[in-house]
C-alpha positions in Angstrom: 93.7 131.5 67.6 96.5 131.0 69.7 99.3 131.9 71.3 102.7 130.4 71.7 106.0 131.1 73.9 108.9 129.7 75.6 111.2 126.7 75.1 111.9 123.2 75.9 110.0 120.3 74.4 105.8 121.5 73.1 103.2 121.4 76.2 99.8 122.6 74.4 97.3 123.9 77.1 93.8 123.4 76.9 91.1 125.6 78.6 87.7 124.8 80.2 84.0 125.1 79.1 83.1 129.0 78.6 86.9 130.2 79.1 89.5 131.1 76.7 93.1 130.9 76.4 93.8 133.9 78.7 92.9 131.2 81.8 96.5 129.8 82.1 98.1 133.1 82.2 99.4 133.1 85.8 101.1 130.1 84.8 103.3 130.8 81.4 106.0 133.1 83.3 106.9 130.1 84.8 105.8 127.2 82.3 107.6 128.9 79.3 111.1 128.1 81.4 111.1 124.7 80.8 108.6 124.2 77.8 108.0 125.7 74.5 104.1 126.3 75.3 101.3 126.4 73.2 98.2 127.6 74.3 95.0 127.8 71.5 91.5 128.8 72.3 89.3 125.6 71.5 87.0 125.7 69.1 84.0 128.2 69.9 85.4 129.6 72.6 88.0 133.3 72.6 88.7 134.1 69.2 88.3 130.7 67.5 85.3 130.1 65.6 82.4 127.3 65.8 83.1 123.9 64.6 80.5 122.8 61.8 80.0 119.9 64.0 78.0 121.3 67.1 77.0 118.1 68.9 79.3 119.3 71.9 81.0 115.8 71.8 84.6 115.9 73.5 86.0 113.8 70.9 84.7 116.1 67.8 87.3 118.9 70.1 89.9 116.2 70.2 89.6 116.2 66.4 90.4 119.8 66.1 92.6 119.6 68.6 94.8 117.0 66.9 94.6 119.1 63.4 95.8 121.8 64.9 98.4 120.3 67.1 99.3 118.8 62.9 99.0 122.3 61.7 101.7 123.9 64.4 104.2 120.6 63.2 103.8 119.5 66.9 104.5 115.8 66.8 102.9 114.3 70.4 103.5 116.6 72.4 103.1 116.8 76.2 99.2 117.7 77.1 97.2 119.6 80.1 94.0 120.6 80.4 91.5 121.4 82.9 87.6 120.7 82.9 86.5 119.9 79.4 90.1 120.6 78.1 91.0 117.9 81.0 89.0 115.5 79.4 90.3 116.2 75.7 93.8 116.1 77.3 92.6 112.1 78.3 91.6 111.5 75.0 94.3 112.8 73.1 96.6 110.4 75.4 94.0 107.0 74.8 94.6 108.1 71.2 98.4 107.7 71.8 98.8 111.7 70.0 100.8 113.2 73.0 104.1 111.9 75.3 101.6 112.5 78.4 98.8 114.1 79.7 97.9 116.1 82.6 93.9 116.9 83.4 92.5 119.1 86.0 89.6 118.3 87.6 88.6 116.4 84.0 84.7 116.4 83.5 83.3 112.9 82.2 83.6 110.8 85.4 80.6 111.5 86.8 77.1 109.9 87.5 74.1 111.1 86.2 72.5 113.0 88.6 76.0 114.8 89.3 76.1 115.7 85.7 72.9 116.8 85.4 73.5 119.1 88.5 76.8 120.4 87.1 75.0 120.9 83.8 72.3 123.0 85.7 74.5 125.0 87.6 76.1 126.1 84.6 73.0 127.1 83.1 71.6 128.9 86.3 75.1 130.4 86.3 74.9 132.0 82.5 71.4 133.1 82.9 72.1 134.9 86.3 75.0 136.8 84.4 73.1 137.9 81.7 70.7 139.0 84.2 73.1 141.1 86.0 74.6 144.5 84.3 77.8 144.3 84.1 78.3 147.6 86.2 75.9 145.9 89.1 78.4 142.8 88.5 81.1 145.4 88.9 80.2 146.6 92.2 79.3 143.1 93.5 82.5 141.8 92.9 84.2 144.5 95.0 82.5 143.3 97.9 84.0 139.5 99.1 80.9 138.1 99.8 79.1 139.1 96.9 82.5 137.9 94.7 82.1 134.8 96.2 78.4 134.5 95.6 79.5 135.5 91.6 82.3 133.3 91.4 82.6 130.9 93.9 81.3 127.6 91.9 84.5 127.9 89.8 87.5 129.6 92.0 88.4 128.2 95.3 89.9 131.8 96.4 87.9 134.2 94.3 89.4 137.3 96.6 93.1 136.2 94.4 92.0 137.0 91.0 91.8 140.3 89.9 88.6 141.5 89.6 88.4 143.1 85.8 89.3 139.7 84.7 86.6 138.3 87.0 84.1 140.7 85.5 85.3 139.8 81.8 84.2 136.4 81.9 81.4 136.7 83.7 80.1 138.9 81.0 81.2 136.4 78.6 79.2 134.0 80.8 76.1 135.7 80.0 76.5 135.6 76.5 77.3 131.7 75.7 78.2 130.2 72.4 77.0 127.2 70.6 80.0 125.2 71.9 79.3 126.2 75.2 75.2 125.2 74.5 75.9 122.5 72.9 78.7 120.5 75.6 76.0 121.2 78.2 73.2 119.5 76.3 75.5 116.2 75.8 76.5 113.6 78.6 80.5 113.6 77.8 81.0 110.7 79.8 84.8 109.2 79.1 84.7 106.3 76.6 87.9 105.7 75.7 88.4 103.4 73.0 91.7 101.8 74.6 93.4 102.5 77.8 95.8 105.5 77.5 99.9 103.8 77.3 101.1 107.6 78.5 101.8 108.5 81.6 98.5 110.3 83.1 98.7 113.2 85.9 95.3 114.0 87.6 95.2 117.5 90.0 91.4 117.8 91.5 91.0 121.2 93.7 89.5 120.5 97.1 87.3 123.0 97.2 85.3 121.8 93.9 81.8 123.2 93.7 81.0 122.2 90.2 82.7 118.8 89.9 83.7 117.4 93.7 87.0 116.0 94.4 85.3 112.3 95.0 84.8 111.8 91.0 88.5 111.2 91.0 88.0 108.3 92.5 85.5 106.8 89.7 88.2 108.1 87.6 90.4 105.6 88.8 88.7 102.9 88.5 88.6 103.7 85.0 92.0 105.0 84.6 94.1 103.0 87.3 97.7 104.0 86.0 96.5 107.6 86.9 98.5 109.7 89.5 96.1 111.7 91.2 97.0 114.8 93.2 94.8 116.9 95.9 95.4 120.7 95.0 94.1 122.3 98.6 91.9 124.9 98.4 91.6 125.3 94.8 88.3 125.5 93.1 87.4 124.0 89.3 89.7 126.2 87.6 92.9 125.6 90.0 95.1 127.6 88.1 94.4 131.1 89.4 93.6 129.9 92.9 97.2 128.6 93.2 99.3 128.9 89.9 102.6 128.2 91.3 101.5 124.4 92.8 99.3 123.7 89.2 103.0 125.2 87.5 104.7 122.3 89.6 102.3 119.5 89.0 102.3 120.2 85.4 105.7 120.4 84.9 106.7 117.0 86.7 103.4 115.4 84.9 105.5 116.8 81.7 108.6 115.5 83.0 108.1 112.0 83.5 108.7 110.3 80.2 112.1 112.4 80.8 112.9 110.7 84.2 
């Protein structure tokens, strides 16, 4: 499923682990001005079924990824993605399908023992939710400490986003899929087979519970053509913490095989 708006040259969006397509919405008003957007749910996640291949392994999403990029007649287009969509975003650029590539706060450039606590929190996270009913989670979230305690490992300004959505995916939380299972019981570290020849954009929130802001710099290392960007007092999923300054870096990461 997925859905598709705007005009310009193609910028597909990719979602995190355990979201859906609905997490870039604060950003299409302003994204569909300059591109023609496409934004699918990947595959177990939203309205998109399971993949026969559950292993979890990022490059199994970049496969779908690429068919249905093939099956929409998109012919490389630009890329951006945040946390595991980040990473896909990487290796859909090392594969040399799309002009370039923008990745927030990308998972895969960690050590182990921060994967295994991301991993875990995760976990702890989706148990706790399914714990909670939703009308307890309701009344929790209208209070701004206990929002924060309910939401504050992803969002760097949980008291911005509205709180039905809030309450949406934390339901959805409790209530995981085999993709989401299944990326969680694999290490995902980036492997790509060649260097990426595209021009790479990198924004990592500062306020990063799951996956701090200090990874970037192992991404580096790895990736040294990168451009990498501090988004102030965003959290994991930057893009309702401060839409209008993820808007901007995506659309010059977007631009710059136009400059």
């Amino acid at each position: 499923m997925h859905d598709r708006s705007g005009s310009g040259e193609p910028l597909v969006l990719l979602h995190g682990l355990g979201h859906n397509r609905r997490a870039w919405r604060a950003l299409i008003p302003e994204l569909t001005i300059h591109r023609d957007v496409v934004v699918p749910d990947l595959p177990g996640h939203g309205d998109s079924p399971d993949l026969p291949d559950r292993s979890g392994d990022y490059r199994v999403f970049a496969d779908a990824i690429e068919h249905f990029m093939a099956s929409q007649g998109l012919d490389r287009p630009h890329v951006a993605g945040n946390s595991l969509g980040g990473l896909i975003a990487l290796e859909l650029a090392a594969r040399g399908s799309v002009r370039t590539a923008t990745a927030l706060s990308p998972i895969g450039f960690w050590n182990r023992s921060e994967r295994a606590y991301s991993h875990g929190a995760l976990r702890a996270a989706s148990r706790l939710s399914a714990a909670i009913p939703a009308a307890t989670q309701n009344r929790v979230l209208n209070n701004p400490t206990g929002r924060a305690v309910l939401v504050g490992l992803i969002f760097g300004r949980p008291s911005r986003h509205d709180r039905a959505e809030l309450l949406t995916e934390l339901v959805a939380l409790g209530h995981p899929r085999e993709a989401f299972l299944g990326v969680l019981g694999t290490p995902n570290d980036y492997r790509p087979v060649t260097r990426p020849a595209v021009p790479l954009t990198i924004g990592w929130g500062t306020r990063d519970l799951l996956l701090p802001r200090r990874q970037s710099r192992r991404l580096l290392r790895v990736l040294p053509q990168a451009r990498v960007f501090p988004l102030p007092g965003c959290g994991h999923v930057p893009m309702a913490d401060d839409p209008d300054t993820v808007a901007e870096l995506i659309l010059a990461g977007s631009a710059t095989v136009c400059a």
